[in-house]
C-alpha beads as a LAMMPS data file, in Angstrom:
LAMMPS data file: protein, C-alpha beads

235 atoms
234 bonds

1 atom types
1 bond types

-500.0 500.0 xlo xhi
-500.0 500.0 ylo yhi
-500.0 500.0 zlo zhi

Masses

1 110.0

Atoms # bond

1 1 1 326.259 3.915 30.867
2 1 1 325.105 5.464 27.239
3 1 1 327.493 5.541 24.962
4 1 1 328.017 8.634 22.462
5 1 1 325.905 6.466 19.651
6 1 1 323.645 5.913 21.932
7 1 1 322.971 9.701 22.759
8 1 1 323.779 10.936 19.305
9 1 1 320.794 8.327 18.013
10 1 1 318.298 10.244 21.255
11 1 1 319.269 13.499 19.884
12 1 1 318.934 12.474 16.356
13 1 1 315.629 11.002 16.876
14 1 1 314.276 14.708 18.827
15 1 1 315.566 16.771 15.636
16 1 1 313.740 14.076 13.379
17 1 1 310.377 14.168 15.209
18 1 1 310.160 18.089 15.773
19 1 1 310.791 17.799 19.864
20 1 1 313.664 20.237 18.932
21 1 1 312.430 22.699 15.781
22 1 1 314.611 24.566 13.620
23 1 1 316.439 27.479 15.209
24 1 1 315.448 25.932 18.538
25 1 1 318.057 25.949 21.390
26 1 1 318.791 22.387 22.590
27 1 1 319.523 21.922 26.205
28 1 1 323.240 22.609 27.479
29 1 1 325.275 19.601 27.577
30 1 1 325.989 19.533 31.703
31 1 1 321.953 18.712 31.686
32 1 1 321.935 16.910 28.942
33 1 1 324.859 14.542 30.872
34 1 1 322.892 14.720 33.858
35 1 1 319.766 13.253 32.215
36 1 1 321.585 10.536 30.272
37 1 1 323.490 10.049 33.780
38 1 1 326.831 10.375 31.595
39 1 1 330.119 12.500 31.620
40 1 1 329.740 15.663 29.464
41 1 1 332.693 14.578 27.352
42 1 1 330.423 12.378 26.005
43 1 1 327.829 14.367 25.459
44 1 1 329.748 17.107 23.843
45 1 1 331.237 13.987 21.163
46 1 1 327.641 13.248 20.353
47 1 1 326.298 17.175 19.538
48 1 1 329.682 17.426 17.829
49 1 1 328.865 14.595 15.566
50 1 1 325.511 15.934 14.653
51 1 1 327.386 19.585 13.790
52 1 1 329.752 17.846 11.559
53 1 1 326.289 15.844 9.651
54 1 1 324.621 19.838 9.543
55 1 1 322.004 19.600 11.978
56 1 1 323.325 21.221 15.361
57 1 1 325.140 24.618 14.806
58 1 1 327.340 25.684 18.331
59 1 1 328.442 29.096 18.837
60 1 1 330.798 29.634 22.036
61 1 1 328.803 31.451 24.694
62 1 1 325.330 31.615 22.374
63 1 1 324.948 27.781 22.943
64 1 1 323.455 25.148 20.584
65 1 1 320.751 25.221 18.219
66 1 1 318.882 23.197 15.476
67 1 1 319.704 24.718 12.271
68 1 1 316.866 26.275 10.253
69 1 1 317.586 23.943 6.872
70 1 1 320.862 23.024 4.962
71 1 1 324.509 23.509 5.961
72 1 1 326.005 27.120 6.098
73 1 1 328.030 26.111 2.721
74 1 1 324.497 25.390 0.700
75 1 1 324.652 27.167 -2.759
76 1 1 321.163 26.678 -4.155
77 1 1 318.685 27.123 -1.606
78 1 1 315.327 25.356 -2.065
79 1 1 312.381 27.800 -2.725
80 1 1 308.496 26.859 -1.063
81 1 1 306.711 27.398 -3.917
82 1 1 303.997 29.612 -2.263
83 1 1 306.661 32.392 -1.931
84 1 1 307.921 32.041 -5.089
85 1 1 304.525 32.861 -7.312
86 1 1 303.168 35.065 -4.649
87 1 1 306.647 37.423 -4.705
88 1 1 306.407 37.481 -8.368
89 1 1 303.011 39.290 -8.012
90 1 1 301.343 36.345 -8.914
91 1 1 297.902 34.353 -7.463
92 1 1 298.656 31.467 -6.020
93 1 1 296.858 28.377 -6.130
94 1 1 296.926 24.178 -4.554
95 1 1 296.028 21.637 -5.805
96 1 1 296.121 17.730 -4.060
97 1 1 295.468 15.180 -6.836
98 1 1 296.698 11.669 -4.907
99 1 1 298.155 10.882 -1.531
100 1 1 299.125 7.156 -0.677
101 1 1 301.573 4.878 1.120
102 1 1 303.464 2.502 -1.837
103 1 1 306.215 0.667 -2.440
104 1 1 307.970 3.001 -4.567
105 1 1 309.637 2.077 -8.043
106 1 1 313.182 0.943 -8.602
107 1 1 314.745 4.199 -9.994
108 1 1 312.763 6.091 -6.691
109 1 1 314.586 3.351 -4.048
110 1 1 317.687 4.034 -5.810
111 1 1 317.964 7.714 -5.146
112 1 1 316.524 7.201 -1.482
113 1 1 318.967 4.875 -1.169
114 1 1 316.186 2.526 0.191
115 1 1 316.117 -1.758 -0.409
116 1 1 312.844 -4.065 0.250
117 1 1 309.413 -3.453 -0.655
118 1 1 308.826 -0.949 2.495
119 1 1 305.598 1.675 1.618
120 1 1 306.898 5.211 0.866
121 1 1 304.177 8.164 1.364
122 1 1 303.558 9.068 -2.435
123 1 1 302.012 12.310 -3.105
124 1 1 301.259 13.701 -6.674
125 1 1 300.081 17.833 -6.773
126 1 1 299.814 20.850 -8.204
127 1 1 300.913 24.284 -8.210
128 1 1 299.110 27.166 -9.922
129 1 1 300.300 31.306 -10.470
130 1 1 297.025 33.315 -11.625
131 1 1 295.110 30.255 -12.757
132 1 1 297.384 28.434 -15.181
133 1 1 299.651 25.248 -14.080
134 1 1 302.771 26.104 -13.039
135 1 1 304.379 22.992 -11.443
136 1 1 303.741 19.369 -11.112
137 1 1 305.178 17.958 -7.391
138 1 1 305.484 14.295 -7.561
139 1 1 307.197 13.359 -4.417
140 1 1 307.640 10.422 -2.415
141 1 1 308.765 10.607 1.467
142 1 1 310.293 8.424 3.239
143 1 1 307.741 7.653 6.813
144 1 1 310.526 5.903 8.470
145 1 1 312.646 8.946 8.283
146 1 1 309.770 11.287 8.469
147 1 1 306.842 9.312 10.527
148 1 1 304.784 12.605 10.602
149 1 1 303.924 12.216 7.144
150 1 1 301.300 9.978 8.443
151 1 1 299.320 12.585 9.731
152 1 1 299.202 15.527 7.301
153 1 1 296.697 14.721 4.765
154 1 1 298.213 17.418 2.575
155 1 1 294.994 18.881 1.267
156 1 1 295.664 22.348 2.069
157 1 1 299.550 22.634 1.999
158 1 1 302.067 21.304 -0.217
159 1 1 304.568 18.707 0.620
160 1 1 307.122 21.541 -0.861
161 1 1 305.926 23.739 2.188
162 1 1 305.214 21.335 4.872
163 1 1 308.577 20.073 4.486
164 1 1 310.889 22.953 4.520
165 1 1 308.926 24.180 7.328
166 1 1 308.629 21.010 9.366
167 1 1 311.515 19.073 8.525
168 1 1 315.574 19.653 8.948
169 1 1 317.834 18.242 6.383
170 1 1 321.259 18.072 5.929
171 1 1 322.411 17.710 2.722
172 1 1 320.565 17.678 -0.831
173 1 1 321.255 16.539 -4.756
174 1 1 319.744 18.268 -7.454
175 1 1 318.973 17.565 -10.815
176 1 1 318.124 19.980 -13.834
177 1 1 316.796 18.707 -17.239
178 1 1 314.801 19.661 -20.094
179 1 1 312.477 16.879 -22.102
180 1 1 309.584 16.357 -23.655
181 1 1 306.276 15.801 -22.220
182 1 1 304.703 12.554 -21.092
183 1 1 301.181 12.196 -21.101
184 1 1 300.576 12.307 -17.521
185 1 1 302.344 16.131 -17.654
186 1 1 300.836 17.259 -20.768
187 1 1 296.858 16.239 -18.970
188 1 1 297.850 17.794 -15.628
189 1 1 299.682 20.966 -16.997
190 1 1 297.473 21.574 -19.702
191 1 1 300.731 20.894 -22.335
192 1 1 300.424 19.692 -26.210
193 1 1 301.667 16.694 -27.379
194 1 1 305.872 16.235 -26.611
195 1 1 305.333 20.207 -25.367
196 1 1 308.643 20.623 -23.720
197 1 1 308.878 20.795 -19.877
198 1 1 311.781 21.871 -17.490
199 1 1 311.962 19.157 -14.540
200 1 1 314.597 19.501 -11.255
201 1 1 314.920 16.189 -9.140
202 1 1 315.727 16.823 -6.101
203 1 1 316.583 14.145 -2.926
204 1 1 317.212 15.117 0.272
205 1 1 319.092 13.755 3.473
206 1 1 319.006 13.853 7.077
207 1 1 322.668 12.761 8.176
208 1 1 322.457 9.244 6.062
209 1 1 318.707 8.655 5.834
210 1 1 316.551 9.877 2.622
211 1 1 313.846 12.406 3.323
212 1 1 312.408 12.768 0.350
213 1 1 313.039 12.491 -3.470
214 1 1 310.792 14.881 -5.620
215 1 1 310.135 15.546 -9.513
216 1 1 309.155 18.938 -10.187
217 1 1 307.657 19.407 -14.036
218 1 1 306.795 22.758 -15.382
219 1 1 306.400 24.592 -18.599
220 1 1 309.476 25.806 -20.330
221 1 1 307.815 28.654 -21.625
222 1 1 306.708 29.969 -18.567
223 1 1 309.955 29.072 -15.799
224 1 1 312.594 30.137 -15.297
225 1 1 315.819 29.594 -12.859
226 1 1 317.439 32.056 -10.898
227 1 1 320.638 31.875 -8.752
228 1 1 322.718 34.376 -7.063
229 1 1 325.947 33.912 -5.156
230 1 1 327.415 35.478 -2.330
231 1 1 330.556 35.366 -2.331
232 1 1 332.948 37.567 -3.820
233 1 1 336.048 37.069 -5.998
234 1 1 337.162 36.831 -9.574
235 1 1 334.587 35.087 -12.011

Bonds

1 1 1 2
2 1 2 3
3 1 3 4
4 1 4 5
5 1 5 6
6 1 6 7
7 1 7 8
8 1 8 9
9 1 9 10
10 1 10 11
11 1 11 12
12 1 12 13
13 1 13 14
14 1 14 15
15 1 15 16
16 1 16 17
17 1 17 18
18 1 18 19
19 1 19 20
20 1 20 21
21 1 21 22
22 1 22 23
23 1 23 24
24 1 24 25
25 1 25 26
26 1 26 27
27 1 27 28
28 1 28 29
29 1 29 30
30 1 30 31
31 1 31 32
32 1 32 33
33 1 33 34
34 1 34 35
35 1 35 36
36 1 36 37
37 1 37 38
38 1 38 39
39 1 39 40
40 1 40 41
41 1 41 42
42 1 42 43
43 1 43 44
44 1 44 45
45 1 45 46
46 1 46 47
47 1 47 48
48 1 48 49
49 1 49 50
50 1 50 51
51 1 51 52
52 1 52 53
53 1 53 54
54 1 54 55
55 1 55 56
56 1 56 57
57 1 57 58
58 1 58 59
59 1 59 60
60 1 60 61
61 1 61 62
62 1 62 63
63 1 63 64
64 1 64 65
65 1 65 66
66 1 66 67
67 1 67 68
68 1 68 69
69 1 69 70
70 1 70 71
71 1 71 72
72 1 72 73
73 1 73 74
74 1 74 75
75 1 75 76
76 1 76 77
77 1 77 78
78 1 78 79
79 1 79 80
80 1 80 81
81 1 81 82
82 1 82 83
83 1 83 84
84 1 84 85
85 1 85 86
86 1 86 87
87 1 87 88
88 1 88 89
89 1 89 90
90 1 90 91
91 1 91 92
92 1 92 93
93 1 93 94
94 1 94 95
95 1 95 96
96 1 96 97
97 1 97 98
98 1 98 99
99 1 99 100
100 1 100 101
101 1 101 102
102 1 102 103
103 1 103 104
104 1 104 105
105 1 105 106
106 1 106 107
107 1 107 108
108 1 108 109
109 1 109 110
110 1 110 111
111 1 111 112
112 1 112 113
113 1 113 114
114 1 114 115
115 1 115 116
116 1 116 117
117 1 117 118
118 1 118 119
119 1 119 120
120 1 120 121
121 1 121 122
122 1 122 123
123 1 123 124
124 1 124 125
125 1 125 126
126 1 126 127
127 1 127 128
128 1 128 129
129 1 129 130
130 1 130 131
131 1 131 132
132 1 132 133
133 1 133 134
134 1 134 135
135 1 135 136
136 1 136 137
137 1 137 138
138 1 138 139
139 1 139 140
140 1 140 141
141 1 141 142
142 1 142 143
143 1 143 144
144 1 144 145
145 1 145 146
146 1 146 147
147 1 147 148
148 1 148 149
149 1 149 150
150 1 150 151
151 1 151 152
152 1 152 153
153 1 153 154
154 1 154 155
155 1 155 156
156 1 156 157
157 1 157 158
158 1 158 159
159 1 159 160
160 1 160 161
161 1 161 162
162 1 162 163
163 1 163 164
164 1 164 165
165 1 165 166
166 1 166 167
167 1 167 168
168 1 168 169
169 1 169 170
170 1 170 171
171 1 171 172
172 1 172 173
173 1 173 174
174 1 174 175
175 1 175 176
176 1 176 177
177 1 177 178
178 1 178 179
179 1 179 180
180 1 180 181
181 1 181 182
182 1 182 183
183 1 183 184
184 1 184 185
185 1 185 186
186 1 186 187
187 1 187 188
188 1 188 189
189 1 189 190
190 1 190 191
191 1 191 192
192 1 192 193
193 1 193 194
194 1 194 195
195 1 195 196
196 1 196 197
197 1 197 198
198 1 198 199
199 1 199 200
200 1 200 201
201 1 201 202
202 1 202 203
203 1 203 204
204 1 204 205
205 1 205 206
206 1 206 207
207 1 207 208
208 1 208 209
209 1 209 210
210 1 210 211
211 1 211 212
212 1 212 213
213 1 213 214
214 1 214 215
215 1 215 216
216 1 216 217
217 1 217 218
218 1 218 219
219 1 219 220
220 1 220 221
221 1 221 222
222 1 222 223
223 1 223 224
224 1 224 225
225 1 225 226
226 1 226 227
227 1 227 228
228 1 228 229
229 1 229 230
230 1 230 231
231 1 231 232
232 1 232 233
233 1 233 234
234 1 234 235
């Protein structure tokens, strides 16, 4: 007989590969125990499990579903670029520049969490509002988490997009930081020499494996952050 690992891995592996999409409703646990020919307790231990990690959200008499992205308690929520120009009023533009499977360097493996020379999907773009660069996305996905990668070539939508439409995570670390310009920014954003530059880092989970860990550079003089919260009370 399975045993709860053994279905919460099954379950795991559905949300992972998109047999269960975001907001989807996942089957009720009596036939879910009848196809793993196990008692529902078991079954009910394993979707509980994958609640707790963020992925599964139950509601008594609405059943089970995948949730859409983060956890309920997520304070920043992570924009798709796309949206983000186009609600400004702006003209949105993509741009792929490289796509490749590497072995990622050290400071990448260590906020993936990831050891041994495995190939990471690497891909370097750009983001454009009314003709001017407005982002460099220099991201690096992990295929083992996300095996799909494989097959988008990403020529006509951005890992940004693809991602947050594709792929559930659970939990995410962010990073915000202003420096100068390296030469690599200043040629693909059109910046002078040591022209500042506003850059978030961002990784991403799903339960305890790395999605993805992204840099995102863009022009201070032309970004800017915006958060609101939603929850009342005494500042």
């Amino acid at each position: 007989m399975r045993s709860y690992k053994d279905i919460h891995n099954i379950l795991l592996d559905r949300i992972k590969d998109g047999e269960w999409q975001p907001g989807a409703l996942v089957p009720a646990e009596v036939d879910l125990a009848r196809e793993f020919g196990c008692t529902r307790v078991t079954v009910n231990r394993a979707m509980q499990a994958l609640a707790d990690s963020g992925l599964l959200e139950r509601r008594r008499r609405a059943g089970t579903r995948v949730v859409q992205r983060m956890t309920r308690n997520a304070v920043f929520q992570i924009p798709i670029v796309r949206h983000e120009i186009e609600q400004r009023g702006g003209n949105y533009k993509y741009l792929l520049i490289s796509r490749e499977e590497v072995t990622p360097p050290q400071k990448v493996k260590a906020e993936m969490g990831l050891s041994g020379d495995d190939p990471v999907m690497h891909v370097l773009s750009l983001h454009f509002a009314d003709g001017r660069p407005y982002q460099l996305e220099d991201r690096w996905i992990d295929i083992t988490t996300v095996p799909q990668a494989r097959k988008e070539p990403f020529e006509t939508i951005s890992p940004n997009e693809w991602l947050l439409r594709e792929i559930p995570y659970t939990n995410a670390e962010h990073v915000f930081r202003a420096a100068p310009s390296d030469t690599e920014e200043e040629e693909h954003l059109s910046l002078a020499e040591n022209e500042p530059v506003f850059i978030i880092e961002r990784t991403t989970w799903l339960a305890d494996q790395a999605v993805t860990h992204v840099r995102l550079v863009h022009p201070a003089n032309s970004f800017r952050l915006v958060t609101r919260d939603q929850h009342g009370g005494a500042i």
